[in-house]
C-alpha positions in Angstrom: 44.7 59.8 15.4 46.1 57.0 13.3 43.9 54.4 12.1 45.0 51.2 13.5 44.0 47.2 13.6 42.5 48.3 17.2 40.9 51.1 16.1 38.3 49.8 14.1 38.8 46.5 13.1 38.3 43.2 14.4 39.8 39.8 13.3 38.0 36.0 13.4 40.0 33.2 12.5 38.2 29.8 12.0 41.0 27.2 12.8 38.8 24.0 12.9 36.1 22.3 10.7 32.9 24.4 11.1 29.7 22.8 11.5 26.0 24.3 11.7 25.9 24.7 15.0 29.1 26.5 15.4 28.4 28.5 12.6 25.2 30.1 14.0 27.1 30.5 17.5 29.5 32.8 15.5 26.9 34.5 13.9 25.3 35.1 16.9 28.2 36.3 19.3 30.2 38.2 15.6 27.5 40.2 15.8 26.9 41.0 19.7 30.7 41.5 19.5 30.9 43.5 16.5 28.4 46.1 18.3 29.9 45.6 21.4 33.5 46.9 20.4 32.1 49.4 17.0 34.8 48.3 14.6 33.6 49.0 11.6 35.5 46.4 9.2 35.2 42.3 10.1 37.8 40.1 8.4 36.5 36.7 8.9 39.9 34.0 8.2 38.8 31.1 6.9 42.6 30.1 6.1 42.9 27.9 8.7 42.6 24.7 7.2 38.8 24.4 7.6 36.3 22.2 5.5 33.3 23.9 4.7 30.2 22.5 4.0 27.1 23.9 1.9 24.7 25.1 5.0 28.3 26.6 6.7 28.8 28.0 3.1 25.4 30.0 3.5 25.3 30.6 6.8 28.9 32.4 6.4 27.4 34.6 3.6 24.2 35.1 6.6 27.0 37.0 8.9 28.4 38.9 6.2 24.9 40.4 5.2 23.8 40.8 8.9 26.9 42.4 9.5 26.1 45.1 6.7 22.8 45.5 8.4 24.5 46.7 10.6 27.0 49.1 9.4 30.0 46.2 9.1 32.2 45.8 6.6 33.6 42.3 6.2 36.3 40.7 4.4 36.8 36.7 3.9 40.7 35.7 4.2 42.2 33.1 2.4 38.6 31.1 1.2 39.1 27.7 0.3 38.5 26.5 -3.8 36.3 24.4 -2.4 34.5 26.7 -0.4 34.6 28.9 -3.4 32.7 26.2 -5.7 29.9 25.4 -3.2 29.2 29.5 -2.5 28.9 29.5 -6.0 26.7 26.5 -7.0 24.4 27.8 -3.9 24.1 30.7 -5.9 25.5 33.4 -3.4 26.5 36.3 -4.6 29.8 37.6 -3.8 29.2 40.8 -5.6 29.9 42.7 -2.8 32.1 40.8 -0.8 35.5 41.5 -0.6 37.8 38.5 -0.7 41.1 38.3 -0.4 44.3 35.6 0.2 46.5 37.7 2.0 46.1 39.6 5.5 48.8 42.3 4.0 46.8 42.7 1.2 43.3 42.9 3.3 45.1 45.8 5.4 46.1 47.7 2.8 42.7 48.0 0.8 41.1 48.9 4.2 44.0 51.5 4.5 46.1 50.7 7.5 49.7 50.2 7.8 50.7 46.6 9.7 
C-alpha cells in the first residue's frame, strides 16, 4: 500500500498565541490522539504566526519527548527565531529534533509524495 499523509501521519497547527494552559491541553490530548489514531510521525506547525513564551518553549520540547516515549516521531514546522533563541537559552536540546521551514520539505524527508 502507498504510504500516505493519512496513513501514518498526523498534522497540528498552532494558529494563535500559546499560553501554559493551552500548551499542556495539547500535550495532553497530542498524545491521547497520537495513540488513538497510531501515526507514527507528528509534525507540530508552529508557522502560524504564534508568540512563544519560555514555559510554552519547554513545555513544546515536553510533547516531543513524550511523544518518543511513545514511539512518535515529531517534526517542528516553520519555528519562529525567536522561539528558536529562548529553546536555546533554556538549554533544550534539539539534537534530535527534526526542524524544518517547509511542509514540502517535512514530507519529503519522512518519504511521502504530497
Amino acid at each position: 500500500m502507498k504510504e500516505t499523509i493519512a496513513n501514518w501521519t498526523m498534522q497540528t497547527s498552532a494558529d494563535r498565541d500559546i499560553d501554559t494552559e493551552r500548551a499542556k491541553f495539547i500535550m495532553e490530548s497530542t498524545l491521547q490522539q497520537s495513540v488513538k489514531l497510531g501515526i507514527s510521525h507528528l509534525i507540530i506547525d508552529l508557522s502560524g504566526g504564534i508568540m512563544v513564551d519560555t514555559m510554552v518553549s519547554y513545555q513544546i520540547f515536553q510533547v516531543i519527548v513524550s511523544l518518543k516515549l511513545i514511539g512518535v516521531q515529531s517534526t517542528l514546522l516553520g519555528i519562529r527565531p525567536e522561539a528558536a533563541q529562548t529553546a536555546i537559552q533554556l538549554g533544550i536540546d534539539f539534537t534530535d529534533i527534526i526542524t524544518e521551514n517547509a511542509l514540502v520539505k517535512v514530507l519529503n524527508i519522512i518519504n511521502i509524495n504530497p
